[in-house]
N, C-alpha and C positions, 0 to 999 in steps of 0.2 A: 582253613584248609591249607594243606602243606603242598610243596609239589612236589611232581613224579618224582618218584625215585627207584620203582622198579621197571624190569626188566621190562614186564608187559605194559607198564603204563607207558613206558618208553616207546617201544612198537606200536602201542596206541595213537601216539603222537604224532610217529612218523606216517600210519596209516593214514590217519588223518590230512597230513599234510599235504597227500600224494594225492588229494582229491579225488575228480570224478575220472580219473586214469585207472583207476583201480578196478582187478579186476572186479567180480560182484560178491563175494565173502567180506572181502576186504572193503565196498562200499558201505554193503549192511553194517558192519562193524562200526564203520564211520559215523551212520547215521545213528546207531543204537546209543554211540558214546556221547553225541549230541543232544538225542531225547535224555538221555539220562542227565544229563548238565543240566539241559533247560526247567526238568523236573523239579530237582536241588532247588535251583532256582526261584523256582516256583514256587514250591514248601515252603520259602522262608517269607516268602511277600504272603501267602495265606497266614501264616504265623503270624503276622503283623510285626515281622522286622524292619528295623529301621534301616531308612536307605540306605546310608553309607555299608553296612552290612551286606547290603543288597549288590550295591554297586564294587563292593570288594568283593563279595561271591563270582560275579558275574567274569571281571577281570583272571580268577585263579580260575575258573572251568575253562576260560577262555585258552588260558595259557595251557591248561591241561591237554587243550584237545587239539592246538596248532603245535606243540612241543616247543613252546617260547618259555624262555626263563624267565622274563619278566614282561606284566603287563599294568595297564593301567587305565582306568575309564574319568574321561575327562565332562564336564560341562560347560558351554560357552554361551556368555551372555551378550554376543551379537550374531545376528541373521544379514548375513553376505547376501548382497544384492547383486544382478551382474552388472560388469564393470565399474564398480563400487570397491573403494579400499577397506581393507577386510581394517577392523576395528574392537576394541575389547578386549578382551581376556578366558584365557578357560583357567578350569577350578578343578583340581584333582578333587572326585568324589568315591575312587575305589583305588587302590591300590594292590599289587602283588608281587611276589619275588624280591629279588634283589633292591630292587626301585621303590621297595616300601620306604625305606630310610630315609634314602638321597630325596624320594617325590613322595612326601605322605598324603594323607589325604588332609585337604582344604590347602593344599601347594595350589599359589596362585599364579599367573603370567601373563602377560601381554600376548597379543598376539602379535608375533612379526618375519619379517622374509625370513627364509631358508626353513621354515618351521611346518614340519610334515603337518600341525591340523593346520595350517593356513591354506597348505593344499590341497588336504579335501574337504574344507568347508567352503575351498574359493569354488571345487569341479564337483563336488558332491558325490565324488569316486575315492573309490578304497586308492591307496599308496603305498611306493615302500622308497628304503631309502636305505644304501650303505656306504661302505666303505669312505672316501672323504669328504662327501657332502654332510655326515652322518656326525663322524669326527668332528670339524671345522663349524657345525651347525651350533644353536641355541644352546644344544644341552650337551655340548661336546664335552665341556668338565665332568658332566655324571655319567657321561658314554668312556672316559677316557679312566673316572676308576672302578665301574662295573667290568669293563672289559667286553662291553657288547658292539657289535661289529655291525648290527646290521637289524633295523627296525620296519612294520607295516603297520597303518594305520588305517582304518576305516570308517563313514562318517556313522553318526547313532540319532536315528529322526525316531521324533516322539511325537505322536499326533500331528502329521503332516509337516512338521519343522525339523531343522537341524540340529536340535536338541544336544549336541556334542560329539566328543569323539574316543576312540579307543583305539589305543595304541599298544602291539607286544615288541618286545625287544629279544635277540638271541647272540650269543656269542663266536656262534657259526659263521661262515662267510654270508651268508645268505638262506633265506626261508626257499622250501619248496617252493616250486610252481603248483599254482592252485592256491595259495594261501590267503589270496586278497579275497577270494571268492566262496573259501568255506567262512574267512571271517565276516565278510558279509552275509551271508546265510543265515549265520550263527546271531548275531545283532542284530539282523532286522526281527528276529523271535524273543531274543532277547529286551528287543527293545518295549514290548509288552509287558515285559516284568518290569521295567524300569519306569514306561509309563504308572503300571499301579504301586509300584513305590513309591514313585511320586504325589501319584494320587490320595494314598493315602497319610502321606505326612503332608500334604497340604490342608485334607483335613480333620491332622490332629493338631495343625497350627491352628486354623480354626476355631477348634474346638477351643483350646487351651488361651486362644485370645480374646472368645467368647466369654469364658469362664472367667478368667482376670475380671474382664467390661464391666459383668454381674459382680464380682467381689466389689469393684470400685462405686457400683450405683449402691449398693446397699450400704457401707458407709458413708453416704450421700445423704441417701432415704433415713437412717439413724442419726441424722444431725452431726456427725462427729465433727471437728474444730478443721482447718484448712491446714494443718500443721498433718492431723494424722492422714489425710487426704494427698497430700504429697510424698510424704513417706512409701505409703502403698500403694499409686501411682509409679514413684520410682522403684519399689521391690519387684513390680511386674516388670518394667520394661527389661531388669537386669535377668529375670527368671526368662523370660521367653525371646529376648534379641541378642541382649551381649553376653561376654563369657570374662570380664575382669571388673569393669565399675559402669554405676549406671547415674546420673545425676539431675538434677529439675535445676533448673536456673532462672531466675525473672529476670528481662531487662528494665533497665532502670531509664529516668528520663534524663538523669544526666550524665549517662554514657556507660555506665558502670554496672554487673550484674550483681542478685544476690544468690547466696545458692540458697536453695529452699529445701532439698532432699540429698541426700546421698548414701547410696548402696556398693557397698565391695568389698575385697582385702587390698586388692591391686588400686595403685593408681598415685595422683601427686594428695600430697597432706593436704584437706579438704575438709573444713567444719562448716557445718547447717549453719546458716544464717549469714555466713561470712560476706562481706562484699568487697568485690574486685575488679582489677579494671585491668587494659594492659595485656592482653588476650593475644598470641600470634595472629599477626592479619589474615594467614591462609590456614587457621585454625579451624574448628569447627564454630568456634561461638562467636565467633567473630565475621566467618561466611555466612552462617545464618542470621546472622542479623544484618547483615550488609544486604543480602538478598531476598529475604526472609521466604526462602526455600529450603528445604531438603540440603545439607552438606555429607560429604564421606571423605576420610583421610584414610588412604589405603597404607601407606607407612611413614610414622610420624620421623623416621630420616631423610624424608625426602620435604619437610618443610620446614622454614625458619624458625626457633625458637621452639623442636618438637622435644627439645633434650629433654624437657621433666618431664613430658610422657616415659619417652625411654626409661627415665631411672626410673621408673615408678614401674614397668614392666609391661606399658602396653605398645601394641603393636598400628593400630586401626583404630577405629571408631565411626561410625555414624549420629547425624543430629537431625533432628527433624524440628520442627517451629510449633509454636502453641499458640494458636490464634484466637484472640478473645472478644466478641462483638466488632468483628471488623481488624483489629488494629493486634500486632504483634506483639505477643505477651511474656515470654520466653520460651525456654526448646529445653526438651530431653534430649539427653548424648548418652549412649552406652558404647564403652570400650572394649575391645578383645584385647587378651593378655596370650593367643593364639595363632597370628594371622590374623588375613583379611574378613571382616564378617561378609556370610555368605550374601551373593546378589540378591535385588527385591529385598533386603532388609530395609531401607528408605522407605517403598511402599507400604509393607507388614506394620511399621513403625507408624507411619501418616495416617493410613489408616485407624491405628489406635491411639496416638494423639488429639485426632479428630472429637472423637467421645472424650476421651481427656479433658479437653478444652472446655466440652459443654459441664463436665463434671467440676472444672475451676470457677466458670463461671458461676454454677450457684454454691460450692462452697464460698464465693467472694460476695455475695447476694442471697443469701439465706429467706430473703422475704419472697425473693421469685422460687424459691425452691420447686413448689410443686406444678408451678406453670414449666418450670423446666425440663421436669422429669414427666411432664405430658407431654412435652415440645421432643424430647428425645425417644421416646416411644410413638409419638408420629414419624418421626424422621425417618425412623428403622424399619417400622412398617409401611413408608412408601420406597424407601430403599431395594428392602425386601421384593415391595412390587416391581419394581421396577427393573432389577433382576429379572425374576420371572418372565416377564416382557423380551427384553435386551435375548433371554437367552432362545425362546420362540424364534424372533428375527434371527438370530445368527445360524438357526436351524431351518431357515431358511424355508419355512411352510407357507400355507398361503395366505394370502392379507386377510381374507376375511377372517381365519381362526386366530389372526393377532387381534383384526377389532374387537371381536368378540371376546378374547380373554384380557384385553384391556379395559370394554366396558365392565367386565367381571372385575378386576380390582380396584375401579372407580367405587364400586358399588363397595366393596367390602370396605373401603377405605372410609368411602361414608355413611356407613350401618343402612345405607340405599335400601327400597324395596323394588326399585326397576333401575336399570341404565343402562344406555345405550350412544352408539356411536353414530352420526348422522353427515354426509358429505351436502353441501348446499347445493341447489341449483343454480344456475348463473345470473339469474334475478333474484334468487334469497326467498322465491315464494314458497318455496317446497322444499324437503330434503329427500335423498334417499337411505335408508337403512343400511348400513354396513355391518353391526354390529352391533347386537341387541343380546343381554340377560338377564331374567327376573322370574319368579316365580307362578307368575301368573295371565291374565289377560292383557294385563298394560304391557308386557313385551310385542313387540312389531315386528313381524320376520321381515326376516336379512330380506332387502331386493327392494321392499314395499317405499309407494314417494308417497308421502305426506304431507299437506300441505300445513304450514305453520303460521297459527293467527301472530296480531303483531303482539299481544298480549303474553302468548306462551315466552318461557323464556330463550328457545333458540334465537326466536323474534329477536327480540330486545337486542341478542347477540348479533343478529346479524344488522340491526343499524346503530348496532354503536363500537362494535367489533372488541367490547368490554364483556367481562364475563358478569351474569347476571342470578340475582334471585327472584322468583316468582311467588307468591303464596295465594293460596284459596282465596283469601279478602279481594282478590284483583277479579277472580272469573267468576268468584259466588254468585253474581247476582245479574252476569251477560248471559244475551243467549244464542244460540245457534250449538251445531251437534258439539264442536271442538269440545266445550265449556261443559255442554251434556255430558261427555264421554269420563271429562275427568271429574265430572260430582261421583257418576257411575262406581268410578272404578276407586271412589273415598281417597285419589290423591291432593294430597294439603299443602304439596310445598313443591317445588321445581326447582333447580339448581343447574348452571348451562355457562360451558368455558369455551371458548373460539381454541379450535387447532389452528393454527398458522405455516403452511409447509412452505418452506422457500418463499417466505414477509407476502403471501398469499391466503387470505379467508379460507381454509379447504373445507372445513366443517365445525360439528358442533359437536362436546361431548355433553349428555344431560340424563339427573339422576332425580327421580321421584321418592318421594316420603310420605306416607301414609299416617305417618305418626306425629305429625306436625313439624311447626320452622325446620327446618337446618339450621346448626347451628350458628354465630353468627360470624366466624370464621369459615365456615363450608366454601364461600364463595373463592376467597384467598388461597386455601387449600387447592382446591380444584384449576384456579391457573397456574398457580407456582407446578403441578403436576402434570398438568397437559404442556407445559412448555418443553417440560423434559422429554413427553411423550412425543411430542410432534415431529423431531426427530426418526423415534423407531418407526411412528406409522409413514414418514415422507419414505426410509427407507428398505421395507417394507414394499411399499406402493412401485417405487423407484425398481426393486427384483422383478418385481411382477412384468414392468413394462420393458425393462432389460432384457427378461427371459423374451418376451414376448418381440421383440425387437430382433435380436437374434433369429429369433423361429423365422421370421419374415424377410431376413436377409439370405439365410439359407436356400427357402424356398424362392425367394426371386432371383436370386443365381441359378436354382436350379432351372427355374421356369426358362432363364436366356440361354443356358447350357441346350435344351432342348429346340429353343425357336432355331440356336445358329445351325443347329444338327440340319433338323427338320427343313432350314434355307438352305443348307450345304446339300442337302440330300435331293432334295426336289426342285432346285433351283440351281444352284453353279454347276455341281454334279452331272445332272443330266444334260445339259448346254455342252460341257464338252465332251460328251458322250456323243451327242448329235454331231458335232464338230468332224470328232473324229471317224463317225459312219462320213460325214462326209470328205473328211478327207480319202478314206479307204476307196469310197467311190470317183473320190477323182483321181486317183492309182493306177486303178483300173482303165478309167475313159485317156492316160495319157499314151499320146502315137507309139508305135513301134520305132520309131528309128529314134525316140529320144529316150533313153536308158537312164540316165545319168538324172535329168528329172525323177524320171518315175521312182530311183534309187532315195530321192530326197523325199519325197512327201510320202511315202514309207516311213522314213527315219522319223521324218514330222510325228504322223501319227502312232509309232511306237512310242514316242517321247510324252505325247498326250494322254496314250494309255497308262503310261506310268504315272504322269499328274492324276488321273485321276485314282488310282489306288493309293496314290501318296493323301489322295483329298481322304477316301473312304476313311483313311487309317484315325485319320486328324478327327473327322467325324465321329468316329470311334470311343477316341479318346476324350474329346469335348461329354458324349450322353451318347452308349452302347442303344442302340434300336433296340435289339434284342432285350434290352432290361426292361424299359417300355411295353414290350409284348409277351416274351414269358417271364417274365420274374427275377428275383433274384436267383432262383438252384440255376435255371440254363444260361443266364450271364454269367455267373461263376465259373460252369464248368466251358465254356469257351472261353475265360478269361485263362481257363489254367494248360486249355489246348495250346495257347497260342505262347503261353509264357517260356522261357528262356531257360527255365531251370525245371526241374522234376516237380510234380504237386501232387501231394497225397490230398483229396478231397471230400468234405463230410459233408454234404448237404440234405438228406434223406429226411422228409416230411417236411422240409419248410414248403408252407403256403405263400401264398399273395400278400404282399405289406404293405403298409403306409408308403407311400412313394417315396418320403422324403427318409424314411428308410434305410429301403432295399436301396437311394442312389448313397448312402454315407456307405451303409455295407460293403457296396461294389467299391469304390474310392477308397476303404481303407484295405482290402486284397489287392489291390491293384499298385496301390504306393508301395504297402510290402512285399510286394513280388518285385518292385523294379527295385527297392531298394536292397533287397537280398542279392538282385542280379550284381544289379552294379558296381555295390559296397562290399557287401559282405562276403562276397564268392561262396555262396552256399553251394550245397550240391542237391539239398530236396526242403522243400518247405511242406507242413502240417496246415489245412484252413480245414477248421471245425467251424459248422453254423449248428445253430439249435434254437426252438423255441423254448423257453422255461419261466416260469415264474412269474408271468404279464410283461417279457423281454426277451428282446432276441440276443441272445448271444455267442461271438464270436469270438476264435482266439485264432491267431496266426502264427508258427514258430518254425524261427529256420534253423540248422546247423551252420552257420555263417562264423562271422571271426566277433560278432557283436559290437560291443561300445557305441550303439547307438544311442544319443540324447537327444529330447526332441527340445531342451532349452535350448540347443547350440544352432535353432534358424531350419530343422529339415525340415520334408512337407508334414511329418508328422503334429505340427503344432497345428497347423489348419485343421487334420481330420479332426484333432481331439477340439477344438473349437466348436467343429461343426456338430460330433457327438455330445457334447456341451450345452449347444444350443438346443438341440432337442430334446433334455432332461436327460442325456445320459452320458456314460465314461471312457475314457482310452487311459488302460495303464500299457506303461514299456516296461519291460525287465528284460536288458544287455548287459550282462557281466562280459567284462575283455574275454575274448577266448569260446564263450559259453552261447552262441548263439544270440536270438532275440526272440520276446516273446509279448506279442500285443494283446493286450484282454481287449474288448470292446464289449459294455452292454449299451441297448439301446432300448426305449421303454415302446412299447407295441401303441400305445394310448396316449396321443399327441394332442396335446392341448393349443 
């Protein structure tokens, strides 16, 4: 894409620039030019373009539509913590205009002071920056020969993170006002295209390191010699991580490596088989063995002995480690001849090393071949599972649909005809069902206690707190129903591993086989899996009782919020209410000739009467009576009689709520009515209530000055806590200038 160069794309720009000022032709205009960017946009991520594509699009529409001459979309590989020093680097991943040359894409750099994204990844708020700060700054030499005068940047969040930044630059003294706020607009829609560009080159990384894994196992499975097995090892690493030389090295035990593979045109003079020693210390081959972790040289100028990198034309490199039966075996390194290789390469890399490894091993042990290449298609199929797992938890559903899909991958894992998940009783004579699936009768619904002879194998589990196997030969020939049930129902074999939450027996996992023994690994299998598992179900268990912790502190705040009302009201309240009748009466009873008295115990009980409307008010504010007795609509709209500022009011069909509710609802109009008051000098605020969807939702928005954050300590972090706690949401949107705007949903059905 080129930039503007005519007349109207020109007024475009400025249209654009002059924001929500504008009158309404010239808004529509604005927004139209925006849908139309975002579309572009759009098209190319459905196309299945490749991000950089994506992320250079993004930058040139960007530039189009603020009239900046150059821009550029950044991504950073640290997440700013507060009061945390910002840390890492961004990665030019789009470039446009002028700043293509000077910052191409994969331009890499620290993050440091004076540097507009350190600013808004430090506040999380759009930025601008000109004249000597601008100058004098990080990128003052590329500012000083484009001739740009004056830069805005704003942050770019990608599924809830700070996923990087974007920055436009212009030659002009300064960008309009409005500019931080259309380019946040602009980016936060944008930032869904970026998300699915991402998403889908993560996987076609996938896919493509998938495919390699399957190339590598099948010259595995073919017998091929450990020579052609390194070779094609290292032709993968170079095809899908680096962009100059890719190499396999073994270390050696007397200090020395050999090279075993090597792939490239670039790089130092380097023959297979060669062995060498004498490695720079802050090298890659030489860190990873010292460490035997993960290494990356971000520029081989900046360490000792990098110069034959240099002459040879690379720039970077990454190394990861080859671990073989425990003990360090040698590392693959691939180099860029480009810049820095992109972040998460270490990871993408360890990750496929990892199979690597298993692939050295039986090229180097030919006789274990195909216990190996069983042993690796178990791995990946409890991997697999275990994913699946990992990603339920993180979605945060409920425990029981985790036990349940965990004894589901127990089961497949072990060609199972039942299994199930079982929590002990605190004597071990019983369990209860958590999670149960199987095809037939021997499944046990969820809820059901069972008691357990010492025979079955949860038994066994639970007094030896070892994981156990059972077979038919044990209850063939005992009686009572237990033994009954399971002749019944033809199972032959039992299989039973302790979960252990926090070095605690919590339960049992146990899977039936109808088809005789399990094999004679099942047993091994099934701890080494439930070890990993016992994690997701502690945490897991752990939400549940969080959530449920939460709900219970809400509502016992609210409970004392009402008792103090309720003692304020019927107790101190009316006491100097009495008080003051009786002062009034002795006003009255005092003589005529003393004046001056009578003038004091007057002033007394006017001064009483005022305590106590100063009490009512505080009452008030502690837990409205009125919320209590009608509801949320007639607490609202006396909250909004009495408020400070104008309120336009929606309440029309809301019914009666959950109490704990209508008290979050009233608390969140009532902080943003005082906070408009106070802060924002609004002149009218908007509160919509509505039922919809099995949830009440709210939105409150004022014409105020905005820049509200609820990280920066306002009561706003409480209500969204408190909405939180009851299964539901508080978004803010304050752009400087633009008002604020609270969403609030809350779920009707309070567990």
């Amino acid at each position: 894409m080129n930039a503007p160069d005519s007349g109207a794309d020109r007024g475009q720009a400025a249209d654009a620039g002059e924001g929500r000022g504008l009158p309404g032709q010239a808004r529509l205009r604005q927004l139209a030019n925006e849908q139309a960017a975002l579309r572009r946009v759009a098209t190319l991520v459905a196309k299945g373009a490749r991000p950089d594509e994506v992320f250079t699009a993004v930058a040139d529409e960007l530039a189009r539509l603020i009239g900046a001459e150059a821009s550029f979309v950044s991504s950073v590989d640290h997440q700013p913590e507060e009061g945390a020093e910002l840390k890492g680097a961004i990665t030019v991943v789009g470039s446009y205009g002028r700043v293509s040359d000077e910052v191409p894409v994969g331009f890499r750099i620290g993050l440091q002071p004076g540097m507009i994204h350190a600013d808004v990844l430090r506040t999380g708020l759009p930025a601008r920056i000109n004249g000597e700060p601008l100058a004098t700054g990080p990128f003052g030499a590329i500012v000083g020969r484009l001739g740009l005068r004056a830069a805005v940047a704003t942050p770019i969040v990608v599924g809830g993170r700070h996923w990087g930044v974007t920055l436009a630059a212009t030659s002009r003294e300064d960008f309009a006002v409005g500019t931080e706020s259309q380019m946040a607009e602009f980016m936060e829609l944008a930032g869904m295209a970026i998300a699915n560009a991402r998403a889908e080159e993560e996987l076609r990384e996938l896919a493509d390191t998938q495919a390699a894994l399957r190339r590598l196992a099948t010259l595995v499975a073919q017998g091929e010699p450990p020579e052609a097995m390194f070779a094609a090892a290292t032709r993968e690493a170079l095809q899908y991580f680096g962009s100059g030389i890719a190499a396999m090295i073994r270390y050696e035990p007397d200090g020395t490596t050999t090279l075993l593979a090597y792939e490239g045109s670039a790089g130092p003079d380097l023959r297979a088989g060669e062995r060498r020693e004498g490695y720079p210390p802050d090298g890659l081959t030489a860190v990873v063995r010292r460490t035997g972790q993960a290494a990356r040289v971000e520029d081989y100028r900046d360490i000792p002995g990098g110069e034959l990198y240099l002459r040879a034309g690379l720039q970077s490199g990454v190394g990861t480690p080859i671990h073989v039966d425990g003990r360090l075996w040698g590392m693959i390194a691939v180099g860029s001849a480009a810049g820095p290789l992109p972040p998460g390469t270490e990871q993408r890399m360890s990750e496929f090393t990892d199979l690597v490894a298993t692939a050295v091993a039986n090229a180097q042990n030919r006789s274990a071949l195909e216990a190996s290449r069983d042993e690796l298609t178990r791995l990946l199929a409890e991997q697999a599972a275990l994913r699946r797992v990992a990603t339920l938890v993180a979605r945060g559903i409920d425990p029981a649909e985790i036990f349940s899909a965990v004894a589901g991958e127990f089961g497949r894992l072990l060609d199972a005809d039942n299994a199930g998940i079982s929590r002990f009783d605190p004597d071990g004579s019983s369990v209860v069902i958590v999670g149960s699936v199987g095809p037939d009768a021997a499944t046990v619904p969820i809820g059901t206690r069972v008691r357990i002879p010492d025979y079955f194998a949860p038994g066994v589990v639970w007094r030896t707190g070892r994981s156990a196997q059972v077979d038919e030969d044990v209850w063939d020939t005992l009686p009572g129903p237990a033994a009954d049930r399971l002749r019944m129902l033809g199972i032959r074999s039992q299989v039973a591993s302790p979960i252990i939450v926090e070095s605690h027996l919590w339960g049992v996992i146990t899977v039936s086989s109808r088809r005789g023994p399990f094999p004679a690994d099942a047993v091994d299998r099934l701890a080494d899996f439930t070890e990993l598992l016992a994690t997701a179900i502690g945490n897991a268990e752990s939400r549940g009782e969080l959530a449920a912790s939460r709900a219970r502190v809400v509502a016992a705040a609210d409970a004392a919020r009402r008792r103090i009302e309720r003692d304020l009201h019927d107790g101190t309240q009316q006491r100097l209410v009495s008080l003051g009748l009786e002062l009034r009466l002795a006003q009255s009873m005092v003589p005529a000739g003393l004046p001056e008295l009578e003038t004091e115990v007057g002033r007394v009980a006017d001064e009483l009467g005022g305590v106590v409307e100063d009490l009512r008010e505080i009452a008030r504010g502690i837990h409205p009576a009125i919320l209590s007795e009608g509801g949320l609509g007639p607490a609202l709209r006396t909250l909004a009689r009495r408020a400070a500022v104008a309120v336009e009011l929606e309440v029309a069909g809301i019914t009666r709520l959950p109490e704990a509710v209508e008290v979050a609802a009233y608390y969140v109009v009532s902080e943003a009515l005082t906070n408009a008051t106070k802060y924002a000098n609004a002149s009218v605020v908007s509160v919509a209530v509505e039922e919809r969807a099995g949830g009440l939702h709210l939105s409150v928005r004022d014409d105020g000055a905005g820049g509200a954050d609820p990280a920066r300590g306002s009561g706003l972090i409480g209500l969204r806590d408190r909405a939180e706690a009851l299964g539901g949401s508080l978004e803010v949107s304050s752009p400087p200038g633009h008002g604020t705007l609270i969403r609030v949903r809350l779920p009707l059905r309070l567990h």
